[in-house]
mmCIF file as Biopython writes it, N, C-alpha, C and O atoms, coordinates in Angstrom:
data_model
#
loop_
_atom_site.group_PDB
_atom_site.id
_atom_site.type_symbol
_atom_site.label_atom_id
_atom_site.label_alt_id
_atom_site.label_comp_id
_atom_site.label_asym_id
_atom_site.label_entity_id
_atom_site.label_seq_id
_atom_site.pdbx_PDB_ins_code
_atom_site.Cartn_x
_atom_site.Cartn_y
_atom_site.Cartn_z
_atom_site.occupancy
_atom_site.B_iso_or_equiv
_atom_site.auth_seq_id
_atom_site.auth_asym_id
_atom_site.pdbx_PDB_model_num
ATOM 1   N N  . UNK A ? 1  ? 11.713  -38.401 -33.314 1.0 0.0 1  A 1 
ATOM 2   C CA . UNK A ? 1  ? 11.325  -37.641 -32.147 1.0 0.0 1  A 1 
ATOM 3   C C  . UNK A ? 1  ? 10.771  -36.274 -32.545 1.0 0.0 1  A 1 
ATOM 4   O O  . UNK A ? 1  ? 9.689   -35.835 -32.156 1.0 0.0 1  A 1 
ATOM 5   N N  . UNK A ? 2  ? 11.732  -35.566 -33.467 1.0 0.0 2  A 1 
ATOM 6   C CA . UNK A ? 2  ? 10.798  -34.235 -33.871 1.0 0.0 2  A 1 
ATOM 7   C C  . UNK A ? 2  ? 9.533   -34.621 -34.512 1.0 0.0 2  A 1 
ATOM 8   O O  . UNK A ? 2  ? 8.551   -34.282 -33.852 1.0 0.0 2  A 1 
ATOM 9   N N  . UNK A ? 3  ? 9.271   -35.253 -35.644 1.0 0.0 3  A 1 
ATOM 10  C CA . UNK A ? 3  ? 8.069   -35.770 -35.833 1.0 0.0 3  A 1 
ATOM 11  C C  . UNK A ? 3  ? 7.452   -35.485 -34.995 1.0 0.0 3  A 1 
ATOM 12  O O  . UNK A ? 3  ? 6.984   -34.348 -34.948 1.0 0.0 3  A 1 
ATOM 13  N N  . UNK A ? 4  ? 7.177   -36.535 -33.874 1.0 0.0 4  A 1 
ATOM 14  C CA . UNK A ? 4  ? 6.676   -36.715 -32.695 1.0 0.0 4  A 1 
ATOM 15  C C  . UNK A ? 4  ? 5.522   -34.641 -32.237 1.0 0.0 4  A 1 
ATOM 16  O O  . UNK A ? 4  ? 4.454   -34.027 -32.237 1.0 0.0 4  A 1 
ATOM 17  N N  . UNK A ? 5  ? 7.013   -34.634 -31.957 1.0 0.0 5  A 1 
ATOM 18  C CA . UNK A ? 5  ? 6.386   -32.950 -31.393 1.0 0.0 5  A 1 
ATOM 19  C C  . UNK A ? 5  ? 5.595   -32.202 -32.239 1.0 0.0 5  A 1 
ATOM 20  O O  . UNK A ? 5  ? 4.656   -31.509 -31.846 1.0 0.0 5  A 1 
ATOM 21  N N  . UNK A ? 6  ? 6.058   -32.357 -33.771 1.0 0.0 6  A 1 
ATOM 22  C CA . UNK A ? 6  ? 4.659   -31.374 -34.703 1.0 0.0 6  A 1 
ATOM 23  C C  . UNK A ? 6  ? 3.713   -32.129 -34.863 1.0 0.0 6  A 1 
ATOM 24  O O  . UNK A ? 6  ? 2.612   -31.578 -34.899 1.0 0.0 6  A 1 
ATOM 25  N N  . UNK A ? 7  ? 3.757   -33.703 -35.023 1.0 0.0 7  A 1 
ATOM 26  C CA . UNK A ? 7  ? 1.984   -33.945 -34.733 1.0 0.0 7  A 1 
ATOM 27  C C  . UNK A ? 7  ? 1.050   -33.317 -33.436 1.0 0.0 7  A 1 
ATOM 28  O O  . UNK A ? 7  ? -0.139  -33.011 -33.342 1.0 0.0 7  A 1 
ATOM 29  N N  . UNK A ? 8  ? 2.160   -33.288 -32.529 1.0 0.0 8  A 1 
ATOM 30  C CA . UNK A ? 8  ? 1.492   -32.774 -31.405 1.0 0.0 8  A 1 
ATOM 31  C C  . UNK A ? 8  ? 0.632   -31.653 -31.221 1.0 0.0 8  A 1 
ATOM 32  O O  . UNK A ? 8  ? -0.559  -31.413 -31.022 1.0 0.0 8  A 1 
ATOM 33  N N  . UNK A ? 9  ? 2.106   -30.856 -31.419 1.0 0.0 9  A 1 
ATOM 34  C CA . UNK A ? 9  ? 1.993   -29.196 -31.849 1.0 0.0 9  A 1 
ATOM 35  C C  . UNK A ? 9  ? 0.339   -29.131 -33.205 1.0 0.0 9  A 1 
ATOM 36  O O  . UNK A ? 9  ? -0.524  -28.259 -33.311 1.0 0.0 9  A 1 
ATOM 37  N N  . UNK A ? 10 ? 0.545   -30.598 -34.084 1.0 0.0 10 A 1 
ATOM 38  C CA . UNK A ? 10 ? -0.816  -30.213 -34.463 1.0 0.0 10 A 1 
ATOM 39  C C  . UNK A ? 10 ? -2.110  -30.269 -34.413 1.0 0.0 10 A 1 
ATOM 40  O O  . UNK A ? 10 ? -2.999  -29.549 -34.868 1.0 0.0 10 A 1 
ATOM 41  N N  . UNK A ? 11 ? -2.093  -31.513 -33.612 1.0 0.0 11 A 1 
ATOM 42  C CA . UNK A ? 11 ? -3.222  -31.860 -33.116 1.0 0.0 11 A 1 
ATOM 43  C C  . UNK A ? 11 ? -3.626  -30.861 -31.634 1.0 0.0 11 A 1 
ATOM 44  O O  . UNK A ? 11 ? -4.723  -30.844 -31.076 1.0 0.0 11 A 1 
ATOM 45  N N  . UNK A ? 12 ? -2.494  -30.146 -31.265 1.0 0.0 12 A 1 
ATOM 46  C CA . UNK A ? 12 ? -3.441  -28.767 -30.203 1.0 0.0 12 A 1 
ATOM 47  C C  . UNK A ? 12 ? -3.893  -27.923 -30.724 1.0 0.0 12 A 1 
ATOM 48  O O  . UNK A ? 12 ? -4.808  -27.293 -30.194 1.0 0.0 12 A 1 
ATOM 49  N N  . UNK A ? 13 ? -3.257  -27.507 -32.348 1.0 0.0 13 A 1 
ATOM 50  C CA . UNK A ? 13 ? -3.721  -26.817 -32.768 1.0 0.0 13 A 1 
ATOM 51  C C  . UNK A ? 13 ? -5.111  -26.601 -33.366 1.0 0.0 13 A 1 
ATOM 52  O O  . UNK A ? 13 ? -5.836  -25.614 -33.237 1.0 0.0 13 A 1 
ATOM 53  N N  . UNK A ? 14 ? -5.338  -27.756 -34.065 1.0 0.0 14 A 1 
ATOM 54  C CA . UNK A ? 14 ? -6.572  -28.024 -34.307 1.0 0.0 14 A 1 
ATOM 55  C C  . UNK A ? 14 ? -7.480  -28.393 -32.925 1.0 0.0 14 A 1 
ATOM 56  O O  . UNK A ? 14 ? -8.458  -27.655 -33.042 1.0 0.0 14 A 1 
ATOM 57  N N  . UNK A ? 15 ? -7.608  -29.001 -31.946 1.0 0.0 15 A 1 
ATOM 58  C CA . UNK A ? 15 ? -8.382  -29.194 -31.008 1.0 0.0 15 A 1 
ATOM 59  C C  . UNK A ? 15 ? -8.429  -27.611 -30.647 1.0 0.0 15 A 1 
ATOM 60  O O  . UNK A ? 15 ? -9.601  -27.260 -30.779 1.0 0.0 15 A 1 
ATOM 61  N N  . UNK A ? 16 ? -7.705  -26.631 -30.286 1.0 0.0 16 A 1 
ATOM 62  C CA . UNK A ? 16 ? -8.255  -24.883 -29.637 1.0 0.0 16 A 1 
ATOM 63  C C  . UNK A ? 16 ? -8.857  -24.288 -30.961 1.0 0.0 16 A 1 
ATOM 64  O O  . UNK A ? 16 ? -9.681  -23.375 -30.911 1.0 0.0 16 A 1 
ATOM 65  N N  . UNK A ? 17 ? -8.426  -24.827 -32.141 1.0 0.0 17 A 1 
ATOM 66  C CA . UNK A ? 17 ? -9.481  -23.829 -33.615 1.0 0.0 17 A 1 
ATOM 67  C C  . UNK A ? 17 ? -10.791 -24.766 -33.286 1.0 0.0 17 A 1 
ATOM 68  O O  . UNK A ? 17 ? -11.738 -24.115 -33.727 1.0 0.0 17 A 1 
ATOM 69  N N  . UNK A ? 18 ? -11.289 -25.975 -32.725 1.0 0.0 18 A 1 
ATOM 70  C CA . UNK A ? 18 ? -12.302 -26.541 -32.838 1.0 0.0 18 A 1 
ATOM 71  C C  . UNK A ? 18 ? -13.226 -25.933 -31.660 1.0 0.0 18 A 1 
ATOM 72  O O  . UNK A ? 18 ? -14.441 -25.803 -31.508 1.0 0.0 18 A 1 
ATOM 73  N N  . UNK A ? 19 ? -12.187 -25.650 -30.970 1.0 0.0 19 A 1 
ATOM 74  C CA . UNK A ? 19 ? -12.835 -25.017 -29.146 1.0 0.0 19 A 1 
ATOM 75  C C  . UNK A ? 19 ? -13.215 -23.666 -29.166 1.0 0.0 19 A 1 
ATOM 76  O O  . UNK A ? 19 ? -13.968 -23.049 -28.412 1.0 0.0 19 A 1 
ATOM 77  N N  . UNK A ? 20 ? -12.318 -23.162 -30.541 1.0 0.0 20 A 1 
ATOM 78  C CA . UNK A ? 20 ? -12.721 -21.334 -30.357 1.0 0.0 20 A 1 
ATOM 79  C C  . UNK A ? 20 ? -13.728 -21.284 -31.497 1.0 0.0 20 A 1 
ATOM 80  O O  . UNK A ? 20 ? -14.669 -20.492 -31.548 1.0 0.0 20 A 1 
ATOM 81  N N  . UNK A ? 21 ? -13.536 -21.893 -32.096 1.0 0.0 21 A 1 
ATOM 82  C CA . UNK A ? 21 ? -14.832 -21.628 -33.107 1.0 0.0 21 A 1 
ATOM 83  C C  . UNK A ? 21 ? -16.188 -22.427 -32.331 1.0 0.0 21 A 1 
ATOM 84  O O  . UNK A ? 21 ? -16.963 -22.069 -33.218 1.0 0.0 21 A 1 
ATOM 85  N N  . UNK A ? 22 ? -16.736 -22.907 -31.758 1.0 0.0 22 A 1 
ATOM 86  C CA . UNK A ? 22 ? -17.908 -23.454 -30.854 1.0 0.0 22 A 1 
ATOM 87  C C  . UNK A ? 22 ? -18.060 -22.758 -29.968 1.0 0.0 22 A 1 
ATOM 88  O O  . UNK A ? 22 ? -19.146 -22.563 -29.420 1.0 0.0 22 A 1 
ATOM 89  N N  . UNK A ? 23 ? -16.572 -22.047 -29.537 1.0 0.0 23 A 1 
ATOM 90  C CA . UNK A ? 23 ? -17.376 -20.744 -28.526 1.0 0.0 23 A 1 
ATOM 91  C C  . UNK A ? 23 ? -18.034 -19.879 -28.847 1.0 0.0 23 A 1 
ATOM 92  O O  . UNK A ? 23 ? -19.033 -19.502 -28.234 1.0 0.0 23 A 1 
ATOM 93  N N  . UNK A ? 24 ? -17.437 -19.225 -30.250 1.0 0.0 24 A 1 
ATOM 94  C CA . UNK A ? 24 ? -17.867 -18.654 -30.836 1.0 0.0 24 A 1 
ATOM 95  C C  . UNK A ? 24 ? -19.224 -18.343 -31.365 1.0 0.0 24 A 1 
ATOM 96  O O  . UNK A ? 24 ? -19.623 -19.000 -32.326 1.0 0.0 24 A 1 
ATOM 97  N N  . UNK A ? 25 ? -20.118 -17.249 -30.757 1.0 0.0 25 A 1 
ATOM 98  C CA . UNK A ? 25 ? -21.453 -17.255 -31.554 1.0 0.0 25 A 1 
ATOM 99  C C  . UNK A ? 25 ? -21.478 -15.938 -32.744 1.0 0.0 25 A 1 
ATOM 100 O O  . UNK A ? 25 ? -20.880 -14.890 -32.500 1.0 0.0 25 A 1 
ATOM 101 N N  . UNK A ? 26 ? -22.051 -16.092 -33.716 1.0 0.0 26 A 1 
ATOM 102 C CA . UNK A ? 26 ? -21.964 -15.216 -34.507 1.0 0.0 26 A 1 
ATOM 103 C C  . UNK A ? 26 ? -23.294 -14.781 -33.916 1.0 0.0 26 A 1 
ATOM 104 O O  . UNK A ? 26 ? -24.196 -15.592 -33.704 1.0 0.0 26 A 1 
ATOM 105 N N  . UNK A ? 27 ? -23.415 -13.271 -33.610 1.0 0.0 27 A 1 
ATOM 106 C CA . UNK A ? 27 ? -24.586 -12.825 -33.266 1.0 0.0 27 A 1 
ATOM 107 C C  . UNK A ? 27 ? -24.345 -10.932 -33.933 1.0 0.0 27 A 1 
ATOM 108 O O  . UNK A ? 27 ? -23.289 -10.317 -33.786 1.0 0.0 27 A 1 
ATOM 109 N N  . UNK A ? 28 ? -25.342 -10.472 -34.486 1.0 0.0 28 A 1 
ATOM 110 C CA . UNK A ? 28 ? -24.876 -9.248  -34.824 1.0 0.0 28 A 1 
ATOM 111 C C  . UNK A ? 28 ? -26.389 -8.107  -33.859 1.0 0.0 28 A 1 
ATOM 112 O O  . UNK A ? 28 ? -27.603 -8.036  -34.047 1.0 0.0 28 A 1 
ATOM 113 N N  . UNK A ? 29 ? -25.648 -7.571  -33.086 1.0 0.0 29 A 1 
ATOM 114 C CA . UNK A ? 29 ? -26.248 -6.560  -32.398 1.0 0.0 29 A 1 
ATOM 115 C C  . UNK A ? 29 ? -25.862 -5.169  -32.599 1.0 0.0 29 A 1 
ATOM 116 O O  . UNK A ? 29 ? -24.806 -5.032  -33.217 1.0 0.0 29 A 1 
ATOM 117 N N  . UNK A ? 30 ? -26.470 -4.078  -32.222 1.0 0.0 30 A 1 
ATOM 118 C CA . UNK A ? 30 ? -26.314 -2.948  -31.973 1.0 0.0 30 A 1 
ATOM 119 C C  . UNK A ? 30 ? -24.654 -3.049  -31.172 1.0 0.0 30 A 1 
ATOM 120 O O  . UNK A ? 30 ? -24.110 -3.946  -30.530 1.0 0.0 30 A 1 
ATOM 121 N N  . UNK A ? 31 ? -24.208 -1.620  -31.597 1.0 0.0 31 A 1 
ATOM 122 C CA . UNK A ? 31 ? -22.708 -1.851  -30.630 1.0 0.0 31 A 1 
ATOM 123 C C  . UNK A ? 31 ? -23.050 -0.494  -29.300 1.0 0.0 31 A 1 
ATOM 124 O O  . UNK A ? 31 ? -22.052 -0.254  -28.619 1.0 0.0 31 A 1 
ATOM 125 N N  . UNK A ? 32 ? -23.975 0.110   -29.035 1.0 0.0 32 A 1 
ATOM 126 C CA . UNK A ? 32 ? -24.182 0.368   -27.811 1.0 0.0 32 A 1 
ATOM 127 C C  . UNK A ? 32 ? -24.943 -0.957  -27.054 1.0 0.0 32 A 1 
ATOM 128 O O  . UNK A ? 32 ? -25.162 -0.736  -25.863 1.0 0.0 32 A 1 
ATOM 129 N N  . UNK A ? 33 ? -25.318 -2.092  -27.465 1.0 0.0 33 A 1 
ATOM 130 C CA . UNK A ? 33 ? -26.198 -3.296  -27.028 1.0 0.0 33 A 1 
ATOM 131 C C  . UNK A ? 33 ? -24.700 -4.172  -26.705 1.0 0.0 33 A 1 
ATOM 132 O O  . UNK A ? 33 ? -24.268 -4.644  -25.653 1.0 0.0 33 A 1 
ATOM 133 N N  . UNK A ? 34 ? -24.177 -4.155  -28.009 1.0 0.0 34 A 1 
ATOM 134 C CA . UNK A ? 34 ? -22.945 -5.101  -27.296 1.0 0.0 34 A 1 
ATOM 135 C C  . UNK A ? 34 ? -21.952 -4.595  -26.363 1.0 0.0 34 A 1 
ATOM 136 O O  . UNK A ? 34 ? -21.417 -5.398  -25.598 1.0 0.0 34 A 1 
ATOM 137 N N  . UNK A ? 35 ? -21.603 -3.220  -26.326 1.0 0.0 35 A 1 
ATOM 138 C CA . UNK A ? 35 ? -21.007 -2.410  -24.749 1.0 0.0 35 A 1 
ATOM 139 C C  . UNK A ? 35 ? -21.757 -2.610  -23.613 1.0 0.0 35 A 1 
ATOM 140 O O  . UNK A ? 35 ? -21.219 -3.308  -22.753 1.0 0.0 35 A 1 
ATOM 141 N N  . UNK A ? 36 ? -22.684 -2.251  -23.417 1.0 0.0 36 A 1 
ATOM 142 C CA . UNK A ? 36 ? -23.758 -2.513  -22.550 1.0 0.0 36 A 1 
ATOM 143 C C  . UNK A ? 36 ? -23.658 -4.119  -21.886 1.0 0.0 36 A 1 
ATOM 144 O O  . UNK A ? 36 ? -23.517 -4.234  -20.668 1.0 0.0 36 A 1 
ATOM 145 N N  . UNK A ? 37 ? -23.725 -5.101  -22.595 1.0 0.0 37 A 1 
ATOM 146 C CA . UNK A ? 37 ? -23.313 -6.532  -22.111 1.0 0.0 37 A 1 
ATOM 147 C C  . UNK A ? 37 ? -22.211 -6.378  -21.724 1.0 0.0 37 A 1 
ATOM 148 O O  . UNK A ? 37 ? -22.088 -6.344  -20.500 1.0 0.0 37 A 1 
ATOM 149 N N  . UNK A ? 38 ? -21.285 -6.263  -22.350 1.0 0.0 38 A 1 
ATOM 150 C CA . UNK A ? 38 ? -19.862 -6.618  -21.653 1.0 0.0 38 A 1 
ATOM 151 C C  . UNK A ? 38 ? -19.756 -6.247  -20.367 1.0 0.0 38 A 1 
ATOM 152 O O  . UNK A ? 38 ? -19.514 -6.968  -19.400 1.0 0.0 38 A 1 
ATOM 153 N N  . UNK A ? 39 ? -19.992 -4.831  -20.405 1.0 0.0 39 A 1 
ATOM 154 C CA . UNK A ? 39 ? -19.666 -3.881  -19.018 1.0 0.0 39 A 1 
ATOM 155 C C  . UNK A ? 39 ? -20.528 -4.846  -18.141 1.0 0.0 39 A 1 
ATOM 156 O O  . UNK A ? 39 ? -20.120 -5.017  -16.992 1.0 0.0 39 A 1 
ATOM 157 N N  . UNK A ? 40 ? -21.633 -5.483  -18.514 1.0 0.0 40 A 1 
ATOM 158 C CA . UNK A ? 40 ? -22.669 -5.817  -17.243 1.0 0.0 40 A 1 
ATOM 159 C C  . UNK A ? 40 ? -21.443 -7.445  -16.955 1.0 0.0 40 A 1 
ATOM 160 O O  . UNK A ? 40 ? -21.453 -8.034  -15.874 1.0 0.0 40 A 1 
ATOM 161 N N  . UNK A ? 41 ? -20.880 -7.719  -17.678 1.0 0.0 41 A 1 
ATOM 162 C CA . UNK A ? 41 ? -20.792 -8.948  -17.830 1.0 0.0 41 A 1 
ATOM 163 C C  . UNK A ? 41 ? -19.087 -9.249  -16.943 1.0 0.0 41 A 1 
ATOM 164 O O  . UNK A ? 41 ? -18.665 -10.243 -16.352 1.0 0.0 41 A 1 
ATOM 165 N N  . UNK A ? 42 ? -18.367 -7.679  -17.255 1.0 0.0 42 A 1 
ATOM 166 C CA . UNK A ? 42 ? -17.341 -7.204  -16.709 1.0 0.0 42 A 1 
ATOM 167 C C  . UNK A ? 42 ? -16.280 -8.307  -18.273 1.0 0.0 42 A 1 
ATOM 168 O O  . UNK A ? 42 ? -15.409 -9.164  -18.121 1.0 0.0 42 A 1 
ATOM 169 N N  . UNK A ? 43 ? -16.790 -7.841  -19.379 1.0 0.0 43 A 1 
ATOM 170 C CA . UNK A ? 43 ? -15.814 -8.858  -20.426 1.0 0.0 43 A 1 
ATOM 171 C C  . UNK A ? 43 ? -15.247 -7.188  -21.091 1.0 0.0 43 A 1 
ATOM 172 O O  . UNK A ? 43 ? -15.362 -6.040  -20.661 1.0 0.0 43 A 1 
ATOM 173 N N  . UNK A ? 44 ? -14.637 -7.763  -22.276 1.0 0.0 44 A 1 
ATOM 174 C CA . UNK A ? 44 ? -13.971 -6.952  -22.669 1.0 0.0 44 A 1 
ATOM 175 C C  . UNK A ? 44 ? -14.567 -7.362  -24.302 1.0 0.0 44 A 1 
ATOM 176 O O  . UNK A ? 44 ? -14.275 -8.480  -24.725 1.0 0.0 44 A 1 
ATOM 177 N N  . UNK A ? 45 ? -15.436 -6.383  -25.223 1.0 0.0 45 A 1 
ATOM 178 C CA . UNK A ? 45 ? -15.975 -5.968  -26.523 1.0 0.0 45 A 1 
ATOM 179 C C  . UNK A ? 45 ? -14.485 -6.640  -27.845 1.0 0.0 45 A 1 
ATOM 180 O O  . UNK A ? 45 ? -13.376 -6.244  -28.203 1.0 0.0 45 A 1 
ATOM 181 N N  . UNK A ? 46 ? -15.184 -7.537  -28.071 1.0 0.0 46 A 1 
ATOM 182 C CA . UNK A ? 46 ? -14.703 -7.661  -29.333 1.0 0.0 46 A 1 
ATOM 183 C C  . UNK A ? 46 ? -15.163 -7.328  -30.526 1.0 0.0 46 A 1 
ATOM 184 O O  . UNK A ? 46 ? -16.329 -7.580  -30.830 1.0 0.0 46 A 1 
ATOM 185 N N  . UNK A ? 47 ? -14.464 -6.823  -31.221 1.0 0.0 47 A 1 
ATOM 186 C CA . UNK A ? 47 ? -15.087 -5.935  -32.330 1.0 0.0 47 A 1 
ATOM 187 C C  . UNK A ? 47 ? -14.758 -6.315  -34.259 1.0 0.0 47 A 1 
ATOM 188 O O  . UNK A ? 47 ? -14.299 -5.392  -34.932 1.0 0.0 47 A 1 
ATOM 189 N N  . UNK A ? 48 ? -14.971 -7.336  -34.765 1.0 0.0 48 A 1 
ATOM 190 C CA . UNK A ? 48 ? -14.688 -8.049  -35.934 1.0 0.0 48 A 1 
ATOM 191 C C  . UNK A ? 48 ? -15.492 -7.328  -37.003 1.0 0.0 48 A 1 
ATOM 192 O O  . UNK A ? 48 ? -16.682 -7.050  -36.859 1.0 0.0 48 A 1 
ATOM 193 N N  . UNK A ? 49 ? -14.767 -7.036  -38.098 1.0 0.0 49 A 1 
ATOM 194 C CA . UNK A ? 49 ? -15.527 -6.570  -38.983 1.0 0.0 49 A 1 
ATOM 195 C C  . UNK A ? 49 ? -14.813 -7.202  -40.898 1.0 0.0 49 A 1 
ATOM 196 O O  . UNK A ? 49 ? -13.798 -7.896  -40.957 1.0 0.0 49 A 1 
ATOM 197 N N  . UNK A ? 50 ? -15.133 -7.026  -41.432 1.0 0.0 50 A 1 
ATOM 198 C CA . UNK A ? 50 ? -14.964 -7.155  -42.762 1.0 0.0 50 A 1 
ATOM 199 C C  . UNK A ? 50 ? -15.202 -6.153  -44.184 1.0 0.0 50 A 1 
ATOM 200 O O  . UNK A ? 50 ? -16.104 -5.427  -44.602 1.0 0.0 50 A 1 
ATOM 201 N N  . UNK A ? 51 ? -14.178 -6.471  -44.528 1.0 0.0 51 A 1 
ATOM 202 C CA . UNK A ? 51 ? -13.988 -5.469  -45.819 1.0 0.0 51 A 1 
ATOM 203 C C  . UNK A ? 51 ? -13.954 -6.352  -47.086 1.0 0.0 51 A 1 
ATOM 204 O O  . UNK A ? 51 ? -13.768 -7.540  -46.822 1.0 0.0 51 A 1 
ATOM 205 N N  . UNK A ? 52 ? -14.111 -6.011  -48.628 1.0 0.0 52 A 1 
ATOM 206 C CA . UNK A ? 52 ? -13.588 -6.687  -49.599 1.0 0.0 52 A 1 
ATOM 207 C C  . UNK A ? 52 ? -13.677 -5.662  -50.591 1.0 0.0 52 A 1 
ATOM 208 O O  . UNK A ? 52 ? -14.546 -5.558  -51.457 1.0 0.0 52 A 1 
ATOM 209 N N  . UNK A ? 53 ? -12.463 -4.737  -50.337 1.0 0.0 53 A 1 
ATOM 210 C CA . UNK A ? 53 ? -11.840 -3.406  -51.157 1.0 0.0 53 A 1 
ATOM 211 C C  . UNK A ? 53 ? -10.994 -3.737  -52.334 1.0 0.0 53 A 1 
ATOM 212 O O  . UNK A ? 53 ? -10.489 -2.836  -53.004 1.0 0.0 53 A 1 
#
């Protein structure tokens, strides 16, 4: 029966990483261009960046 529940538990997991990454567009704009959308859009700016220090 536990079995049972972590295949579960894994197969949702993988089906929402398959759903958020396809939502996902990689697009790189200006960040007064990407404020500007949101506000029109009424979303809220996500802001991802990368380092390799």
């Amino acid at each position: 029966m536990r079995s049972k529940a972590h295949i579960g538990k894994l197969i949702l997991l993988a089906a929402m990483t398959i759903m958020a990454s396809s939502a996902m567009a990689s697009e790189f704009t200006s960040f007064d261009e990407a404020l500007g959308q949101a506000k029109a859009q009424n979303k809220m700016l996500v802001i991802d960046f990368y380092t390799d220090w």
